[in-house]
C-alpha positions in Angstrom: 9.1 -1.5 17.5 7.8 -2.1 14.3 8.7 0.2 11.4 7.1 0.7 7.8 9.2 2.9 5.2 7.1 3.7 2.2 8.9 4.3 -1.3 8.0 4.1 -5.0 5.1 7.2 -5.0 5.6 10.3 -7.7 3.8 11.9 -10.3 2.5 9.7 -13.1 0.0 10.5 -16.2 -3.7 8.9 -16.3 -3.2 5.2 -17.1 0.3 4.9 -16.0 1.7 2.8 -13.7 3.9 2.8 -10.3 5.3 0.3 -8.0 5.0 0.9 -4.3 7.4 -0.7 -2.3 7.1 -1.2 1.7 9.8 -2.4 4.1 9.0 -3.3 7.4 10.6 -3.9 10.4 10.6 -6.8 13.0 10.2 -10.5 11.9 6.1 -10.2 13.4 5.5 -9.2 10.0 5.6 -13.2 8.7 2.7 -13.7 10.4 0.8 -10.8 9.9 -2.4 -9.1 7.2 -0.8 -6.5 5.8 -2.4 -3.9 3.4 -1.8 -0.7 1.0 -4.2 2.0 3.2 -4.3 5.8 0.9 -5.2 8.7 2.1 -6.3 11.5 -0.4 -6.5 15.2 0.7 -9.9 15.8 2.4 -10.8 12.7 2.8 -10.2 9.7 5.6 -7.5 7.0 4.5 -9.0 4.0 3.0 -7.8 0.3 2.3 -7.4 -0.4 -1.0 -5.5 -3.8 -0.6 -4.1 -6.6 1.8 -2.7 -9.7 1.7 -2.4 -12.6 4.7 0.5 -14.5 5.5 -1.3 -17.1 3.4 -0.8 -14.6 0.4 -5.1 -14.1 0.0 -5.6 -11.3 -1.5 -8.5 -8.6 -1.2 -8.7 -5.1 -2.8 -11.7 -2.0 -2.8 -13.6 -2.2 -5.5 -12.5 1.2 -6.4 -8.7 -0.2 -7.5 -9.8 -3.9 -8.3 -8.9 -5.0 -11.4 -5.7 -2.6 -11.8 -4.0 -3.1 -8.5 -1.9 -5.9 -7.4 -0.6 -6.8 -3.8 2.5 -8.7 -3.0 4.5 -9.9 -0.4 7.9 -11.6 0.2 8.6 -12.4 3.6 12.4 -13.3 3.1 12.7 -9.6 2.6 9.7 -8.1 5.1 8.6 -6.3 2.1 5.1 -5.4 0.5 4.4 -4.3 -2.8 1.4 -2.2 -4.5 1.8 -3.0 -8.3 -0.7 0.0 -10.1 -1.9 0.1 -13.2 -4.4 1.4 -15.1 -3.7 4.7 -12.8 -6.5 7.6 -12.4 -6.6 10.9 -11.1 -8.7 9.7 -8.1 -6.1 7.4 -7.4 -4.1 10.3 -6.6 -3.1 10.1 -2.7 -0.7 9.4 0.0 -0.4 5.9 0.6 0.9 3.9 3.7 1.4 0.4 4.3 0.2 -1.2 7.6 -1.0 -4.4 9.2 -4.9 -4.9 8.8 -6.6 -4.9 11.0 -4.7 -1.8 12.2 -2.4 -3.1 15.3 -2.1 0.3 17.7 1.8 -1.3 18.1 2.6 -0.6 14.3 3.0 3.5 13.4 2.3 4.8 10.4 4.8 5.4 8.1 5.5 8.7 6.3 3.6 7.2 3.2 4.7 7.8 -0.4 3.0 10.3 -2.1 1.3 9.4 -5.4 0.4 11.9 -7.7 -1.5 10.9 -10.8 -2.6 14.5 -13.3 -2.2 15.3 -17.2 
């Protein structure tokens, strides 16, 4: 039912910046956590950000400070602002409802590449 396209990812120098962009499916999403989860090779994926319905806002420590997560429900979109970027940042990342919700698939993710 629900559906999450991932877009925005590519290769970026140290300290760049990239815009992630989510679009979901199904009007569920109003009313529902929804976060930036990466996944870098070897390792398991992680949250790094998510934002309520109510537009609160929580982020790992690891990207605080130089990530920013958005939402605008008119368009059942999400948005990972980055900043600052880092080589460790490098990583697939996927949008999806946290908690996870065993309804909502992963995406493909967008790949994020961050190198000199």
């Amino acid at each position: 039912q629900v559906q999450f396209v991932e877009s925005g990812g590519g290769l970026v120098q140290p300290g760049g910046s990239l815009r992630l962009s989510c679009a979901a499916s199904g009007t569920i999403f109003r009313i529902i956590t929804m976060g930036w989860y990466r996944q870098a090779p070897g390792k398991q994926r992680e949250l790094v950000a998510a934002i309520s319905n109510g537009e609160s806002t929580n982020y790992a420590d690891s990207v605080k400070g130089r990530f920013t997560i958005s939402r605008d429900n008119a368009k059942n979109s999400v948005y990972l602002q980055m900043k600052s970027l880092k080589p460790e940042d490098t990583a697939v990342y996927y949008c999806n409802s946290v908690p996870r919700d065993l309804r909502f698939n992963w995406g493909q993710g967008t790949q994020v590449t961050v190198s000199s």
